[in-house]
Each structure stands twice: as C-alpha cells, then as structure tokens.
N, C-alpha and C positions, 0 to 999 in steps of 0.2 A: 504494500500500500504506500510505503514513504517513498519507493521510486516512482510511482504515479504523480503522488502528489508535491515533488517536489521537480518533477517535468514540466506537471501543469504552471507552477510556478513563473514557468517562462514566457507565456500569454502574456505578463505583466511588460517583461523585455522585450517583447519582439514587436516592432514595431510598425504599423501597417503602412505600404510600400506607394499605393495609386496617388497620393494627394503631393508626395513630393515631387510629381513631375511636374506641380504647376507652381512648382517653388516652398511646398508649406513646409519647413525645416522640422519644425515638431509636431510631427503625425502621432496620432492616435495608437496605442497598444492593442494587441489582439484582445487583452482581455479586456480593455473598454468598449470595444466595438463590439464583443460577446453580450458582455454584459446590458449592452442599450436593445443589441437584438434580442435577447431574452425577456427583455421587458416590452417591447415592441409585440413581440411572436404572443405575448401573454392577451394581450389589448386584443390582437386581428383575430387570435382564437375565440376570444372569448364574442367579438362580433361576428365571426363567421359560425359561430355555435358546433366547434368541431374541442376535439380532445387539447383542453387547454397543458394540462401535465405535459403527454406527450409532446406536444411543439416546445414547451422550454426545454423538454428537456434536448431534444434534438438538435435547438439553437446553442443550448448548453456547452453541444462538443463538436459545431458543426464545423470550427476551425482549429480544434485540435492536432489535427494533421501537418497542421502550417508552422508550428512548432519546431518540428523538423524539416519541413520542407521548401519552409520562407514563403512568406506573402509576395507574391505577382498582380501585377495592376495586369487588367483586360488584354494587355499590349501583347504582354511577355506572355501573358497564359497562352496565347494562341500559338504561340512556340511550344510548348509542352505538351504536348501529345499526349503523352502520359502523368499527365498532373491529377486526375481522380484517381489515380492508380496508386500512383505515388502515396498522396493523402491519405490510402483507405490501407496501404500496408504502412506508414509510421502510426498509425490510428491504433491498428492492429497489432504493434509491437508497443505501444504504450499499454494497451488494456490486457497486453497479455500476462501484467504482472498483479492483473486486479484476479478476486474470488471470479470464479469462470462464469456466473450467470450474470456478475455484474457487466462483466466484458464483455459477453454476447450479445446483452442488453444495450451497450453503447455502441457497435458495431451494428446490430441492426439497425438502430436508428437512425444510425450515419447512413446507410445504405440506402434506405425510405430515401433521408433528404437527398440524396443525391438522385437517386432516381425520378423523384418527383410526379410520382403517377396518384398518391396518397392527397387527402386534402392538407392532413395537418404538413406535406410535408412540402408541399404549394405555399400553405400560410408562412411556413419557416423560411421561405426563397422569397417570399415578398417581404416581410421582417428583415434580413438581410438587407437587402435591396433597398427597401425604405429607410436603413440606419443608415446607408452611404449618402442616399440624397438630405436626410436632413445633418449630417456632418457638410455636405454639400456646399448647403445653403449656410452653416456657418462658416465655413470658409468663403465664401461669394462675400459675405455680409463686412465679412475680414479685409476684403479688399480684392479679394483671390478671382477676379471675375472670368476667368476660361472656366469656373467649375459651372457655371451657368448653360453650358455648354452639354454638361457629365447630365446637370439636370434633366436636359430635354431628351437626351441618349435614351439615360439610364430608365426612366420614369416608364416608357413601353415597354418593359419586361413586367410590371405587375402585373398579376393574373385575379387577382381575388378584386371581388367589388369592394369592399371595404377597402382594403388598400389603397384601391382608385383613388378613395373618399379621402382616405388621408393625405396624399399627395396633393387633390387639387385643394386639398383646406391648405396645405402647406403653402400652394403656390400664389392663393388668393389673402393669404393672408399678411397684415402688415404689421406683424411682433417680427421685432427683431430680434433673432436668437440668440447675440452674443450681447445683449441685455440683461438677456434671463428673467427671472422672479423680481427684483430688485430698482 
C-alpha cells in the first residue's frame, strides 16, 4: 500500500504540460486538475442522474497513468500511438501493489473511461474536458488570450447535455474567475 500511495504522491509534482505552450510558466499539477474533475464528474452525474460514486471514482484515477508516462498536450498525443496503452500498463503496475480487488476495481474503471461506450464514463470525459476549458478561461482572463482559441476547439467534444449547459453558462457569463468569491 505505501508504494501506491507514495507514487500517487507524485500527481502533486507532475505538472500538466498543454497551457505552457501558450506561455503559462506555472501550470496546474495532475493532482489539481484531478481533483476539480472529480468535483466537476460529481455535479454532471448527479445532473445526468447516472452513478454518481462510480464517475468520481473513475475521475479519481483517470490520470494516474500520467505519472509515469508525463502529461502531453493534444499536439504531442497525436504522436503516441500508443499512449492508452502506455497509461493502462503504468496504471496497471501501480495497482499491482494494491489488495487485488482493489486493483481490478481501479483498472476497470480506467478501462470504462477510456473506452467511453458507458454513461458515467461519457460524464467522466466531459468533466475532464470541462476542467481544461474553465482552467481555460482563467488563463484567457490572465491575459493568456490564444487559450480563447483551446475554448472554441475544445468545447465540441462535450457529449452530455448538461455539460453543454455548463459550458455555454460558462461562456455567457461575466464572473471573472480569477476574482473568485472575494
């Protein structure tokens, strides 16, 4: 279990790769971007009225892989060939050290999300998806304006209605995110 959990650790370091092409020197950690899509996958499930557990937990470990395998923005992905591959055997040699139904339990669900034929695992790929555009638009907000660009891209892969909804509340609306609460 302490080799697991001291791998997982590294989410905190590793640091996500797409936003620095547009200059942003301090990008975001895997484990902060987990962590918003897990919260995100929490919301669209529970509006898409499908199995709320199951999507966090799927968002939980859905960049697990990346750990070992380093974060690639869309560019480079399309260079790796075998980049699900890759992901679902470093996935698979981390949970190899967990109790074995834990392990088959996070490998499945990695499998669902990638495959994507599943609702909750649909909701998990717009969760995703929707934490990059509202990192996005705080970077736009930042000054960062080519990611205005990633917005209108990235925005036609949501699949779920509800997602929609979030997006175009996102895009209609005039809170400034790097505001915040305060």
């Amino acid at each position: 279990m302490i080799e697991f959990l001291s791998e997982i650790m590294m989410l905190k370091r590793r640091k996500r790769e797409g936003f620095r092409n547009v200059g942003v020197r301090e990008t975001d950690s895997l484990a902060e971007h987990i962590c918003i899509t897990c919260q995100i996958a929490w919301v669209l499930a529970a509006m898409e009225g499908v199995d709320v557990s199951k999507c966090v937990k799927m968002a939980l470990i859905h960049d697990n892989g990346e750990i070992r395998t380093g974060d690639h923005d869309w560019v480079g992905q399309s260079y790796l060939r075998e980049k699900e591959k890759a992901e679902l055997e470093a996935l698979k040699d981390q949970t190899s050290v967990l109790e074995k139904s834990l392990g088959e339990e996070m490998m499945s669900l990695y499998k669902e999300k990638e495959e994507g034929k599943t609702k909750e695992a649909v909701v998990v790929q717009d969760a995703d998806i929707i934490e990059v555009l509202l990192q996005a638009k705080i970077y736009y907000e930042s000054g960062y304006r080519i990611t205005k660009k990633w917005i209108r891209r990235i925005k036609q892969s949501i699949k779920t209605e509800s997602g929609k909804k979030i997006v175009a509340e996102m895009e209609q609306s005039k809170k400034d995110f790097t505001d915040c609460w305060w």
